[in-house]
C-alpha positions in Angstrom: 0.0 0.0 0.0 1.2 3.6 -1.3 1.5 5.5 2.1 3.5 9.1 3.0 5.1 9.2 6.0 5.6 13.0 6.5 5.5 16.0 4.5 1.9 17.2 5.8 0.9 20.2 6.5 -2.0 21.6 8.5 -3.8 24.9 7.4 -4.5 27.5 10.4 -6.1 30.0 8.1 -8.8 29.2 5.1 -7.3 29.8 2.3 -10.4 32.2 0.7 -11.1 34.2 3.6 -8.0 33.3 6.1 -10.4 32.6 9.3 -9.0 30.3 11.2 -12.3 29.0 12.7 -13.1 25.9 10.7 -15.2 22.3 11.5 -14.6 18.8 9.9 -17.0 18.6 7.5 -16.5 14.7 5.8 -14.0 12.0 6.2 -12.7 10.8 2.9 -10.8 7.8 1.5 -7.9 8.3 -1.2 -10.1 5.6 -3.8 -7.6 6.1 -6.4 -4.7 5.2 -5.5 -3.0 5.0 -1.6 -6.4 3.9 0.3 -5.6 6.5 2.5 -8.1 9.1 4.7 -8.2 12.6 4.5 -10.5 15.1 5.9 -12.2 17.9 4.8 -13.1 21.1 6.7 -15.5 24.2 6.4 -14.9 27.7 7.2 -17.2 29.0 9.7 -16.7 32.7 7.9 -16.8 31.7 3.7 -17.8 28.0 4.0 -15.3 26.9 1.6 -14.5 23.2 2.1 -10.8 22.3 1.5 -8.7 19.5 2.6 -6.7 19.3 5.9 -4.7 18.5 6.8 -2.6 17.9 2.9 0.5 16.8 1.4 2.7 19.5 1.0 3.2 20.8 -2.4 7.0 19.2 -2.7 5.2 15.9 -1.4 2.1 15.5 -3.5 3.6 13.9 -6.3 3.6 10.6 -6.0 -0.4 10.9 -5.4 -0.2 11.9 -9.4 2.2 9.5 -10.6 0.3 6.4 -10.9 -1.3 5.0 -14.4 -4.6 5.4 -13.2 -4.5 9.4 -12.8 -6.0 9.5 -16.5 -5.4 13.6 -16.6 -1.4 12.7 -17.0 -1.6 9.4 -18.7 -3.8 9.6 -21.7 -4.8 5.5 -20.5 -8.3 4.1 -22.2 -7.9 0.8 -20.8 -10.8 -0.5 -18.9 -14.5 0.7 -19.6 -14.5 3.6 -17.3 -11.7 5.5 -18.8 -12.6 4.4 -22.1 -15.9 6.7 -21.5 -13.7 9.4 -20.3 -11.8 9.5 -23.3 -15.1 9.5 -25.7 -16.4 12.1 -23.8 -12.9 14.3 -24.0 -13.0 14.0 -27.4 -16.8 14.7 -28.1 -16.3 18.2 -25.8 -13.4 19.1 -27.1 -14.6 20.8 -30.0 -17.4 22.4 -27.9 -15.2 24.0 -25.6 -13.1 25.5 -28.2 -16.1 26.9 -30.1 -17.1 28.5 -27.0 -13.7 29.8 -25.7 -13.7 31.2 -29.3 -16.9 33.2 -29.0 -15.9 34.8 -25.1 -12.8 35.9 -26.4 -12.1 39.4 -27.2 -8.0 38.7 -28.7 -6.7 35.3 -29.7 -3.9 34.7 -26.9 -4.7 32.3 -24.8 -3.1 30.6 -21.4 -4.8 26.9 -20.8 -3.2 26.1 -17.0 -2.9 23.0 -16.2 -3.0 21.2 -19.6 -2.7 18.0 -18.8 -1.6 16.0 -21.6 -2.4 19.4 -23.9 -5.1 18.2 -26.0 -7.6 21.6 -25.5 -4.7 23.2 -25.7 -4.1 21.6 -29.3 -7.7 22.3 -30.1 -7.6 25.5 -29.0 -4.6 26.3 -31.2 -5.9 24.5 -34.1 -8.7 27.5 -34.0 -6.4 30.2 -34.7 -5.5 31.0 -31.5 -1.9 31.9 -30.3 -1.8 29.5 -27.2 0.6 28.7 -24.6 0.3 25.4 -22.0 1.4 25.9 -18.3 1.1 21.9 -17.0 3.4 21.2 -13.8 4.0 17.2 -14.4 6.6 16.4 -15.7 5.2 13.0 -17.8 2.3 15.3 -19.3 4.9 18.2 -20.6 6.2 15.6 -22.2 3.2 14.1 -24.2 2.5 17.9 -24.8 5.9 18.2 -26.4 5.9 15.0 -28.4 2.1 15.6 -29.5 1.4 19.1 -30.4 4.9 21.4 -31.0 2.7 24.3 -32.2 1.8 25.0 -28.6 4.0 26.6 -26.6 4.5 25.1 -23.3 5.9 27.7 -20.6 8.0 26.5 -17.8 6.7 29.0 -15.0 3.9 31.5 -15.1 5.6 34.7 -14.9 6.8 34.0 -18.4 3.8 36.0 -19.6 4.2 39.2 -19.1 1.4 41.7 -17.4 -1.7 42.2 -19.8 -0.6 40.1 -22.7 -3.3 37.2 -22.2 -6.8 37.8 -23.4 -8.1 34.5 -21.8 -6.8 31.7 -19.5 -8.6 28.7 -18.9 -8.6 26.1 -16.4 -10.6 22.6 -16.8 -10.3 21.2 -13.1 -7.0 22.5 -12.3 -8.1 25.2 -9.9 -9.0 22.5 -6.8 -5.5 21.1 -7.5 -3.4 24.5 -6.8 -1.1 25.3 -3.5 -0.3 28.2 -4.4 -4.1 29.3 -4.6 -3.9 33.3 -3.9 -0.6 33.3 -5.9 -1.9 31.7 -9.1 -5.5 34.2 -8.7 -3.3 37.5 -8.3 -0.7 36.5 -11.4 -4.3 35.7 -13.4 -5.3 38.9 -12.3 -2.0 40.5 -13.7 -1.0 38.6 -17.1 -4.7 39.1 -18.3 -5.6 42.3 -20.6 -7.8 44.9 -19.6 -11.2 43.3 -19.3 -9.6 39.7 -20.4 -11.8 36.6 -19.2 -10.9 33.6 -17.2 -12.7 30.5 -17.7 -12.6 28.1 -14.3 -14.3 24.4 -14.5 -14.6 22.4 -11.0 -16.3 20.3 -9.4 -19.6 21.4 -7.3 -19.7 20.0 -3.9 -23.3 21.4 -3.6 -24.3 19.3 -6.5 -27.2 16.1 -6.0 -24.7 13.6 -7.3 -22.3 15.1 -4.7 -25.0 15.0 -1.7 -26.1 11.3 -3.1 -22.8 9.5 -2.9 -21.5 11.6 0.0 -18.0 10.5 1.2 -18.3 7.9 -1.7 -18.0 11.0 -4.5 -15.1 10.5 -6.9 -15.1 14.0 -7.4 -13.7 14.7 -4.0 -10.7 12.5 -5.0 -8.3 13.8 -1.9 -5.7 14.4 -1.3 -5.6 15.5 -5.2 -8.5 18.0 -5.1 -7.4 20.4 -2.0 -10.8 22.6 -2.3 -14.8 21.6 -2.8 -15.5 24.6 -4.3 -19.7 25.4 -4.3 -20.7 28.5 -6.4 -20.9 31.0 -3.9 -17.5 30.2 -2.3 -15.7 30.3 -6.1 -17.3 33.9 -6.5 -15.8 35.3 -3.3 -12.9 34.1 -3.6 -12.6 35.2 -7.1 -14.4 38.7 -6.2 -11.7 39.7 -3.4 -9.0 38.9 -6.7 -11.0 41.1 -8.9 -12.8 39.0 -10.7 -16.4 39.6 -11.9 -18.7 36.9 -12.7 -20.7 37.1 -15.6 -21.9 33.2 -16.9 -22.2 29.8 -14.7 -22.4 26.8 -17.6 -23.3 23.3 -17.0 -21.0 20.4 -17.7 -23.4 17.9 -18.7 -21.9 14.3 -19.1 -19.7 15.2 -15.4 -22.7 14.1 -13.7 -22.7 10.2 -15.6 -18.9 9.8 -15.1 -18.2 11.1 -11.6 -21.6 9.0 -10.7 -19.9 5.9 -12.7 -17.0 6.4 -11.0 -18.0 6.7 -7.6 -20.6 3.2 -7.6 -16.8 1.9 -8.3 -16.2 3.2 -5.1 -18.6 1.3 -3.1 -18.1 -2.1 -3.8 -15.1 -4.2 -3.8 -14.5 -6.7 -6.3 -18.3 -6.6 -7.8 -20.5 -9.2 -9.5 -21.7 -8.7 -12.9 -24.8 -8.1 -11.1 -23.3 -5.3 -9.1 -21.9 -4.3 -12.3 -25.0 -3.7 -14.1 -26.5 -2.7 -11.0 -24.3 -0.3 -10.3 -24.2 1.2 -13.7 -28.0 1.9 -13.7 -27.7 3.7 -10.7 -24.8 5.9 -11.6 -27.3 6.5 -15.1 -30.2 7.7 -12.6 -28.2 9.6 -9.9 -26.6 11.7 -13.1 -29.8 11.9 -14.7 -31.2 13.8 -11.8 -28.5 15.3 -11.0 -28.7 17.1 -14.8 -32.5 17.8 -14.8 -31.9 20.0 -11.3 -29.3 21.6 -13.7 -32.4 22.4 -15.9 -33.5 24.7 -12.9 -30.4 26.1 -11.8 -27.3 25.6 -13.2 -25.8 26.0 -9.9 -26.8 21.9 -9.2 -24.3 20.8 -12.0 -22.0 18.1 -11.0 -19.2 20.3 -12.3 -19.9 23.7 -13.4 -17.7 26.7 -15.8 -17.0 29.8 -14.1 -17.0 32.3 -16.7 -15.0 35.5 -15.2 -13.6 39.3 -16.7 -10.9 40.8 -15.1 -12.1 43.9 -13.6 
């Protein structure tokens, strides 16, 4: 069993507001990879949820480098991340075609590429594009795959203003650094430049369904359970204005698939099947709450101007 030793470190101060009043909130189990528990907390003051205590940032590696993180791997085997790779591919072009019609020049910044392919597609639509993505093994697919984008070794390579929109496709729960990364946004953005932010919704019915059983929690990766009002004042007090909350539809079915994974050990093909029609309902209703506020999405886009 994958365990860390040392190299942990407990936040005093939330890291949106900085109270340092704050209540256990949920006890959660490392599913992917090391088995192990972490816990997550709530501000009294914001009510941001985040985890802690948390690998350091010089510790959390080895939590990434395993073949089943599929965000750095690119892996299809097995059914579920076979679906996850459809469904990259299908929303791909989507998300370009919208990143295309919010932005007002054509540089863009996608942190936290991954293995680059938005990046790709994004670049592929005519759009100068440059990649910030901190692993190592994904730089290097980037690299190998797609030398028309530019991948930057550290942020302050842009310089202030010079980036019309950044994007972030679940990368923001992943960030040490999280007032650091918000204020050099803040700075390498033009006048009026957008960020686009995508994470997961701890608020959402699939969330409250599978409880400490959500794969979307997936400590100690994710260090913050962001909920819609807590991403806005966070983003606010970095001058951020929000201006459009969009669904991300299929989230719902593979976080739901993913997390009946989580419950049973070494199911039957009865638990199989069983499982998979459950996951099918819990995302269904999950997306049809969506219908009446787009603030119940499983995972939900943050679309932002600097102000």
């Amino acid at each position: 069993m994958f365990h860390v030793e040392h190299s942990i470190e407990h936040l005093q101060n939330c890291p949106s507001c900085q109270s340092a009043q704050f209540d256990k909130w949920l006890d959660c189990r490392d599913f992917t990879y090391s088995q192990e528990i972490f816990s997550i907390v709530e501000c009294k003051s914001c009510g941001l949820r985040f985890t802690n205590p948390r690998p350091t940032e010089d510790a959390i590696g080895p939590y990434y480098n395993n073949p089943k993180y599929v965000s750095h791997t690119d892996t299809s085997e097995g059914f579920l991340f076979t679906i996850y790779q459809w469904v990259k591919t299908f929303t791909l072009g989507k998300k370009a075609k919208m990143i295309s019609a919010l932005a007002q020049s054509k540089t863009i910044l996608d942190f936290g590429a991954g293995t680059g392919d938005f990046a790709n597609a994004i670049c592929n639509s005519g759009f100068k594009t440059f990649a910030f993505e901190p692993n190592d093994s994904a730089r290097l697919r980037i690299a190998e795959k797609y030398p028309s984008v530019e991948l930057l070794s550290e942020l302050s390579a842009c310089k202030p203003n010079s980036i019309g929109i950044i994007t972030t496709w679940h990368v923001m729960e992943h960030v040490h650094q999280l007032e650091k990364t918000l204020q050099t946004f803040h700075s390498i953005l033009e006048p009026n430049g957008t960020l686009v932010i995508a994470v997961p919704n701890s608020e959402s019915f699939d969330a409250k369904y599978y409880n400490r059983f959500w794969a979307a929690y997936d400590v100690p990766r994710h260090l913050y359970h962001f909920q819609p009002n807590t991403i806005e004042s966070l983003l606010n007090k970095h001058g951020f204005i929000l201006t459009q909350i969009k669904p991300m539809w299929f989230d719902s079915y593979y976080v739901s698939l993913l997390s009946e994974s989580y419950k049973t050990s070494n199911p039957n093909i009865f638990q199989k099947l069983f499982g998979l029609a459950t996951a099918f309902l819990i995302g269904s209703i999950s997306n049809l709450k969506t219908l009446i506020d787009t603030k119940h999405c499983s995972s939900v886009v943050y679309i932002l101007k600097k102000a």
